[in-house]
C-alpha positions in Angstrom: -40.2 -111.1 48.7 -38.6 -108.0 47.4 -39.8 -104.5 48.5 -41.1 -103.6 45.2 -43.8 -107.2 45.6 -44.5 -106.5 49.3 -45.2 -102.7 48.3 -47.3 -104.2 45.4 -49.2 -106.5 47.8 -49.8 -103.9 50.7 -51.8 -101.9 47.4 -54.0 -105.0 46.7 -54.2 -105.7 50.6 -55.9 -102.1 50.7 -58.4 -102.2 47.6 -59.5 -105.8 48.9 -61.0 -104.7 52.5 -63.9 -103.8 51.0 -64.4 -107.5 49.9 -63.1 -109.1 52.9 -63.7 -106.4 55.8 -60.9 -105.3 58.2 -60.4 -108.6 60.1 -59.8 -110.1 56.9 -57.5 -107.3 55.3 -55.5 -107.5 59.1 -55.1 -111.4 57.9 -54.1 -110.8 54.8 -51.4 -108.0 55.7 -49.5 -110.4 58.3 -49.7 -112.8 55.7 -47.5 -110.6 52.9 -45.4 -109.3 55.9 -44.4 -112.5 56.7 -43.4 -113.4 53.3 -40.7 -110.7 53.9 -38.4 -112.6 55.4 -36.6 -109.0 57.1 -39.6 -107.8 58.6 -39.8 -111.1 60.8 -38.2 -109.5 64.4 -35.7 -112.9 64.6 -34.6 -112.7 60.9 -34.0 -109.4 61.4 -32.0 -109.8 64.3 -30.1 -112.8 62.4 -29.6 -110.0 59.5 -28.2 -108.1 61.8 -25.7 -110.7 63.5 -24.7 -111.8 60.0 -24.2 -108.2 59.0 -21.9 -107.2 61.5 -20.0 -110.6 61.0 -19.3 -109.7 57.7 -18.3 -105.9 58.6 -16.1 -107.1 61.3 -14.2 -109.6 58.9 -13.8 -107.0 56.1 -11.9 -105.2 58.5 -9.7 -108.0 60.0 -9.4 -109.5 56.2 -9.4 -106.9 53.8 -12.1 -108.3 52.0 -15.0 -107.0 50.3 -18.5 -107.0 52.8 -20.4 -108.3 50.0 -23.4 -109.2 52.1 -23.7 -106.1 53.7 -23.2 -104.1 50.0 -25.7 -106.5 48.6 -28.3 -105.8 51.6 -28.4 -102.3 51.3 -29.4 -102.5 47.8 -33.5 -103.4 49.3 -35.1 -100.7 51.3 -35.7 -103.1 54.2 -32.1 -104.5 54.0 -30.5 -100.9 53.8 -32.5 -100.1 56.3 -31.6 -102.6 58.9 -27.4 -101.9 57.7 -28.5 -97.7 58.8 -30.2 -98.7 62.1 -27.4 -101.0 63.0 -24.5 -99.0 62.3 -26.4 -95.6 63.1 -25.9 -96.3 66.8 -22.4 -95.2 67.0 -19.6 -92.7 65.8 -17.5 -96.1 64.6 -20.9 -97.3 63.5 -21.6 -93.9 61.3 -18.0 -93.6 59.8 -18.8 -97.5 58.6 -21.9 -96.4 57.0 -20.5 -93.8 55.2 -18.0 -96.3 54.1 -20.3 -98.7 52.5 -21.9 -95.5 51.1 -19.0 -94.9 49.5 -18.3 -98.3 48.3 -21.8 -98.8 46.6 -21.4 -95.7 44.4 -17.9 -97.1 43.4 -19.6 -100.2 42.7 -22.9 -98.2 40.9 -20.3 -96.2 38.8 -17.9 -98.7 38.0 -21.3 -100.7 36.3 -22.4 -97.3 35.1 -19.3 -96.0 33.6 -17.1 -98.6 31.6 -13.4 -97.8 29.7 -14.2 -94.4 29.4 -17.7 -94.8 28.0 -21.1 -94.6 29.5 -23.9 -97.1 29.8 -26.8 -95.0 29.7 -29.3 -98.2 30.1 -27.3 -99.4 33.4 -28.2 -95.6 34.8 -31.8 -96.1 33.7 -31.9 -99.0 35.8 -30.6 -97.6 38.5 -32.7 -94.8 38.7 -35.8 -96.7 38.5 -35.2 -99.2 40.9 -36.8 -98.0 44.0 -34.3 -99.3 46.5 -31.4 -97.9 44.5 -32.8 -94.6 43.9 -33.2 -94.4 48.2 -29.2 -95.6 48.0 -28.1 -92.8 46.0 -30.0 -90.2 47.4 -28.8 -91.4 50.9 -25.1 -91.8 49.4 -24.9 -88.7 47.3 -28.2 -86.6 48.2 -30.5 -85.2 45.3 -27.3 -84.3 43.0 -26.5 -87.9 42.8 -30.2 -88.9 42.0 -30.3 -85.7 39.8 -27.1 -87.0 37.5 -28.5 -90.4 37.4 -31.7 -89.0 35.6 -29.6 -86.9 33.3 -28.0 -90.0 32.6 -31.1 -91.6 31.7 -32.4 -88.5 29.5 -29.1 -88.5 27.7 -29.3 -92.1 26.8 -32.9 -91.5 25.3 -32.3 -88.3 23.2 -28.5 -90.2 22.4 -30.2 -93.1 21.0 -33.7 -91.5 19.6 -31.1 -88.7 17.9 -29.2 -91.3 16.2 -32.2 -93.6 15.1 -33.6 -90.2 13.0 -30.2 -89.3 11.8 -29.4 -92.3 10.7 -32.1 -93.4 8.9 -32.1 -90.1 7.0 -28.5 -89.9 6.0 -26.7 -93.1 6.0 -23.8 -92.1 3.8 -23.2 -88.6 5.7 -23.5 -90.6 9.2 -20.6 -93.4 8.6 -18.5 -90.5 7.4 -18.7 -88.7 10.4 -18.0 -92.7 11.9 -15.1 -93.1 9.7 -13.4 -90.0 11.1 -14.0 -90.6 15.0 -14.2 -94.3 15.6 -12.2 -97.3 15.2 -13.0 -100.0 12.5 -14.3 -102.3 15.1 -16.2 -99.7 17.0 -17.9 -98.4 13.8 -18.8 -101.9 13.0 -20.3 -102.7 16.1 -22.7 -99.2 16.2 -23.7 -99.3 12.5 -25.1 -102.6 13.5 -27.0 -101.6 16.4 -28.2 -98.5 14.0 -31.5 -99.5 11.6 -30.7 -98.3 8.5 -34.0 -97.9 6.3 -34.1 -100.1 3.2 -34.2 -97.3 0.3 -31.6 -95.5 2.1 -27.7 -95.6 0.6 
């Protein structure tokens, strides 16, 4: 069960008690939790084993910890990678590491041959578990840029609907002197034209 579904469930579990009383609403919150297969003490300690596995053979290989990089991005699965590495200096200097490496990865997805993916950044920023990432990562400038991000695409793209549909002609000019053939193609198809306008 993903945080954001065991969150959701918790927020039912509480406006139900009044339905099924307090033993019942107990019942009922064991039940979601253990649907969460990290919150169970022995798969987390299995999380735990398996994470450090994996640290311990990107260093000896070289490799890339991919299940440790894809646990932190859940709440309870980042959380378990900071409590485990959080113990020690080594442990610390780690964390930082994968830290670093997930905003490589986020930016890599974010930022793409020199051009922007304002959508990808919107996704980021409104995923929960992400948002925690980057504000561990990066602190509030690092949250803050990926809401800019996110605005910019919006105004971008609401900017270009209005323009466009008022002055077709003026706005593949202004294409024709800044973009490729293949790139101009490409946006004035994304771009509704209106019908009457030529």
């Amino acid at each position: 069960i993903s945080s954001k579904s065991t969150a959701t469930a918790k927020d039912l579990a509480k406006e139900t008690e009044k339905y099924i009383g307090k033993q019942g609403n107990e019942a009922l919150k064991k039940l979601i939790e253990s649907g969460n297969k990290l919150t169970d003490p022995g798969q987390a300690a299995l999380t735990r084993n398996n994470l450090l596995s994996d640290i311990q053979k990107s260093s000896t290989t070289g490799s890339r910890p991919s299940y440790t990089l894809d646990l932190m991005k859940t709440n309870t699965g980042n959380k378990i990678v900071k409590d485990t590495l959080n113990k020690s200096p080594s442990g610390r200097k780690m964390l930082k590491s994968l830290q670093r490496m997930q905003m490589d990865d986020l930016f890599s997805s974010v930022i793409k041959d020199g051009s922007i993916d304002f959508e990808k950044a919107s996704d980021i920023i409104s995923d929960p578990a992400m948002r925690a990432l980057v504000q561990d990562a990066l602190g509030k400038e690092g949250v803050d840029f990926f809401k800019s991000m996110e605005k910019y695409g919006q105004n971008m793209a609401k900017n270009i609907r209005q323009f466009a549909l008022k002055e077709p002609a003026f706005f593949e000019s202004i294409l024709d002197r800044y973009l490729s053939d293949g790139a101009k193609g490409v946006l004035l198809a994304l771009v509704p034209f209106s019908k009457g306008a030529t």
